[in-house]
C-alpha positions as CSV (number, residue, x, y, z in Angstrom):
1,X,-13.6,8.3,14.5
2,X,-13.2,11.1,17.2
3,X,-10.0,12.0,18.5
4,X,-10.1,14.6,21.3
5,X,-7.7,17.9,20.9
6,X,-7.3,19.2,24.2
7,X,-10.4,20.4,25.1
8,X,-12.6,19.6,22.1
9,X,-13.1,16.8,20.0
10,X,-12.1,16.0,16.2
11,X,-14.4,14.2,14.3
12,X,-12.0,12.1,11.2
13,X,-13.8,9.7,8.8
14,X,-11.5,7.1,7.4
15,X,-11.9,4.3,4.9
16,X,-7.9,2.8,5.4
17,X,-8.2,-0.2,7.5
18,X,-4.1,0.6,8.8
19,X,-5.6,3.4,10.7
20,X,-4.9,3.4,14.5
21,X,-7.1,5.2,17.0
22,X,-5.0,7.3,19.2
23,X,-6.1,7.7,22.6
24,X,-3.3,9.6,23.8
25,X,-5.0,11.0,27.1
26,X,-5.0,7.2,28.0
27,X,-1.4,6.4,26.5
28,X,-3.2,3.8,24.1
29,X,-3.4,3.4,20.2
30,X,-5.7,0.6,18.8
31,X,-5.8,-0.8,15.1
32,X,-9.0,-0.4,13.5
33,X,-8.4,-3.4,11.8
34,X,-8.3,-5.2,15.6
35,X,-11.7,-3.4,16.3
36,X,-13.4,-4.6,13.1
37,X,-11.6,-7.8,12.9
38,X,-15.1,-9.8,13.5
39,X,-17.0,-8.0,11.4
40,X,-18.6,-8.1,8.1
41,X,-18.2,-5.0,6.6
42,X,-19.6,-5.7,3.4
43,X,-21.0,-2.3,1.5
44,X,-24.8,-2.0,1.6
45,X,-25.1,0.9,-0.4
46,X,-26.9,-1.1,-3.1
């Protein structure tokens, strides 16, 4: 996920499907869990 600071951006890796992406320069938060919500996200790592 990247989260901008001001004038540069923050790159966070997250693996809690509660997480919300805050888009404060926009006044907007979104749920992962409402981005991914028609997704398979099965593990492929073998």
């Amino acid at each position: 996920m990247l989260i901008r600071e001001q004038v540069y951006w923050l790159f966070m890796e997250t693996h809690d499907p509660a997480a919300v992406l805050d888009l404060s320069s926009v006044g907007c938060q979104v749920p992962l869990a409402e981005i991914y919500r028609t997704t398979d996200l099965t593990d492929f790592s073998g």
